[in-house]
C-alpha positions in Angstrom: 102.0 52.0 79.9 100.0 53.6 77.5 102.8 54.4 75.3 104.0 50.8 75.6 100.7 49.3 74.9 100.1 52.2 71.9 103.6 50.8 70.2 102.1 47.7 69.6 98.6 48.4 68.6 100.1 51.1 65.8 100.9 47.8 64.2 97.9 45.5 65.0 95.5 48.1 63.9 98.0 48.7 60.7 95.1 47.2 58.5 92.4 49.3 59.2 94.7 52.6 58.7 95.3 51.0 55.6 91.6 51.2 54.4 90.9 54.4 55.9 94.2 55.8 53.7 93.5 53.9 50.8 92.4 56.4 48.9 93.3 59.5 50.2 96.8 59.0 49.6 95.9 59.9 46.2 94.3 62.9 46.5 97.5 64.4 45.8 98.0 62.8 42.4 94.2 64.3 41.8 94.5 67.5 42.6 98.0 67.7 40.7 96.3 66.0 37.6 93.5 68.8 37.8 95.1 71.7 38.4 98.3 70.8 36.0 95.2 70.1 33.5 93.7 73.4 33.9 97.0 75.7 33.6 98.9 74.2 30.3 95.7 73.0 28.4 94.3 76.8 29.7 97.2 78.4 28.4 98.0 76.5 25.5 94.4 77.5 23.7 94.5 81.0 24.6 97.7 81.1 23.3 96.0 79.8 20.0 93.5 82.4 20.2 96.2 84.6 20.2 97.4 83.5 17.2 93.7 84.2 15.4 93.2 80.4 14.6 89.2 79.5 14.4 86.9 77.9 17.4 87.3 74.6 15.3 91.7 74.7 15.3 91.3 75.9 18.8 89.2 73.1 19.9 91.5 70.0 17.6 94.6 71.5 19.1 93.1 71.6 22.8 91.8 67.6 22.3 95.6 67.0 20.9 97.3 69.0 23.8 94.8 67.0 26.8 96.0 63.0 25.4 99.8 64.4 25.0 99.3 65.9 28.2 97.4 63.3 30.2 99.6 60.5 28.7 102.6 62.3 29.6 101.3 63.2 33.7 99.8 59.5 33.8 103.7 58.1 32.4 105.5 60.2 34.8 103.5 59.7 37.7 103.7 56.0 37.6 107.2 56.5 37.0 107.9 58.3 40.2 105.7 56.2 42.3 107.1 53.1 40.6 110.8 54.6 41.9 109.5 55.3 45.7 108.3 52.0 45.9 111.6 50.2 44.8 113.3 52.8 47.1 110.8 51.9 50.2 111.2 48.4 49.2 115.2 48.1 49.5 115.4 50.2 52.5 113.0 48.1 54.1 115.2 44.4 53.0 118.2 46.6 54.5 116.5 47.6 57.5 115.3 43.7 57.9 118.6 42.3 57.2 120.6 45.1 60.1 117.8 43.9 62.7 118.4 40.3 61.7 122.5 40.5 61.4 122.5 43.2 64.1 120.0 43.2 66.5 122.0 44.7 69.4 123.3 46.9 67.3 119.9 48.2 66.0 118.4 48.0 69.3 121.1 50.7 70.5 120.2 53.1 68.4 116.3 53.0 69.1 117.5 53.6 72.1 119.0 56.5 70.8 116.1 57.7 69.3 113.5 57.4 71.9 116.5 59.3 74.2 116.1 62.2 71.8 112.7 62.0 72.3 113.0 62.9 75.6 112.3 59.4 77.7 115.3 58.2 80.5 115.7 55.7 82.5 113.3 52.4 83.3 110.3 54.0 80.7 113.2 54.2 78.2 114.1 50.8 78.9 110.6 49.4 78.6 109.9 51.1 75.6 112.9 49.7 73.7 112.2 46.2 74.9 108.9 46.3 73.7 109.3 47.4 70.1 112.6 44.8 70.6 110.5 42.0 71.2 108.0 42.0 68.3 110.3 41.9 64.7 107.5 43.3 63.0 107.1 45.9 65.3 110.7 47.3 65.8 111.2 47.0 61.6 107.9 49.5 61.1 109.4 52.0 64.0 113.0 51.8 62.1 111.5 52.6 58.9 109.0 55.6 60.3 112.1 56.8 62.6 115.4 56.5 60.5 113.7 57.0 57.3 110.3 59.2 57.7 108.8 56.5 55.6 105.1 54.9 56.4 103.7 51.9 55.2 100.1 53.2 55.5 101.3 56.0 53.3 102.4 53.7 50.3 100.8 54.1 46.9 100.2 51.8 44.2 102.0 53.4 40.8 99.2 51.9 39.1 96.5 53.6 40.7 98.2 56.8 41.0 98.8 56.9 37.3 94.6 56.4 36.3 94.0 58.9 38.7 96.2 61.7 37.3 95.1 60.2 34.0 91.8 61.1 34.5 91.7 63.9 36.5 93.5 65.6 33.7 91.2 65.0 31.1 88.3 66.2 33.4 90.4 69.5 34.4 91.1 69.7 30.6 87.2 70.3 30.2 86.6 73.9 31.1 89.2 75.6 29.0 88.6 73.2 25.8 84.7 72.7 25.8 83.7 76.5 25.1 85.2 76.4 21.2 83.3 72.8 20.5 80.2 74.8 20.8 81.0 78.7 20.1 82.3 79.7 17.2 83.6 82.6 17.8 86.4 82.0 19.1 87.5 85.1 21.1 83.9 84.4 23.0 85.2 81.2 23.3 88.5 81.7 25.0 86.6 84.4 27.4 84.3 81.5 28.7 87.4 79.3 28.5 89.1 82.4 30.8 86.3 82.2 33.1 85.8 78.6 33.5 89.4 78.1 34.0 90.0 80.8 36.3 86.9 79.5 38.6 88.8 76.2 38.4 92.1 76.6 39.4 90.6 79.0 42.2 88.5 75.4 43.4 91.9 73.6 42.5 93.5 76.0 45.3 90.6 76.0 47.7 91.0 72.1 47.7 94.5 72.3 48.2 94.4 75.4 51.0 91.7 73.2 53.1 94.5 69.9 53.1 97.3 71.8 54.3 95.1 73.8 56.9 95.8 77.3 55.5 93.8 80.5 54.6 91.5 79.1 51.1 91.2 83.3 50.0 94.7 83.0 49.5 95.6 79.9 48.3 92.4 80.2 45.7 93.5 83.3 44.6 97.1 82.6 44.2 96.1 79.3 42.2 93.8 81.7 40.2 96.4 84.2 39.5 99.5 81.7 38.6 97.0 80.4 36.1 96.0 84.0 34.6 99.7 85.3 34.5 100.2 81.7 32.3 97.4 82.8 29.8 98.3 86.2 29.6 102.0 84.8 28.6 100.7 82.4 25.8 98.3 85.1 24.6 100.7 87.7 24.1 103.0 85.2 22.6 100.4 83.7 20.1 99.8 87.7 19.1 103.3 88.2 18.2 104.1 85.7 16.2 101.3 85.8 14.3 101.8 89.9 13.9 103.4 90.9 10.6 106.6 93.0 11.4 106.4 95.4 8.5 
């Protein structure tokens, strides 16, 4: 009975889950904003170091490469949430149309599904009669069961894009800031190398403590990934900037 009665209360109690996810479900677009931020805008004035350009060149082209950047992650973003949502949206008239058009039909195959779960006989029964009997109900289970897709777990493109927008341009800080205020512009990119580093190792801590695995080595391997990306542009910048003869 208290699987029966936990059926229908998922549903009742669907807009206070609601709240509680309402922002969380965005934490991913965040921490991808962020940590996107601080690898191409990291690498991208190092590389620029490289190439023996001044604190002041460094600094313009950092400020260019964060708006092209943040626009870009902000456009895409809502892009890709903008498709989910259409995709969620038509599965979910489909889904609404076979229970209308072909209850029975629908009903047999969440009686498939719960078999798979492992439930038999009378509890099976009760169980599909249950979810059968409220339309609401027996639409949310099709979509979580057929199509791994939760309504609490939705996101508004709009929101998703400010968010990457701005944690971009806040990620973007530690590897620009150092050459509006230094100079020199090799101590600039080391304090650019540090800041960044320190971030994306934050960046991987974050993202190490969400999916429940070791932070040391999530941190580091965000750290690293970051560092090997630098080194690249650097040595890149040096060449091309390096007279052959």
């Amino acid at each position: 009975m208290k699987y029966l009665n936990s059926l229908k209360s998922k549903t009742k109690n669907q807009s206070s889950a609601k709240d509680h996810l309402k922002y969380r479900n965005y934490i991913r677009d965040i921490v991808l904003g962020a940590n996107d931020a601080l690898v191409s805008i990291f690498a991208l004035v190092i590389g620029v170091v490289g190439g023996g350009l001044s604190s002041y060149d460094i600094f313009i082209a950092g400020i260019a490469g964060t708006v092209a950047g943040a626009i870009s992650m902000a456009i895409g973003e809502y892009i890709s949430t903008k498709s989910q949502e259409q995709i969620y949206d038509a599965e979910k008239r489909r889904e609404k149309e076979h229970i209308k058009h072909f209850f029975e039909d629908e009903k047999e195959e969440l009686k498939e599904m719960y078999a798979k779960k492992g439930f038999s006989g009378e509890l099976l029964e009760q169980i599909v009669d249950t979810i059968a009997s409220d339309a609401d109900v027996m639409l949310k289970v099709m979509m979580e069961e057929e199509f791994g897709i939760k309504e609490e777990e939705r996101r508004n493109p709009y929101v998703a894009m400010i968010f990457v927008f701005i944690a971009f341009l806040i990620g973007s800080l530690l590897p620009v800031l150092p050459f509006a205020f230094i100079t020199n512009a090799t101590t600039a990119g080391l304090i650019a190398t540090i800041g960044s580093i320190l971030g994306l190792f934050t960046v991987g801590v974050i993202k190490s403590h969400l999916a429940e695995t070791n932070w040391i080595i999530g941190g580091g391997e965000n750290a690293l990934l970051g560092l090997a990306a630098g080194i690249i542009t650097f040595l890149i910048g040096t060449i091309l900037t390096t007279p052959i003869l």
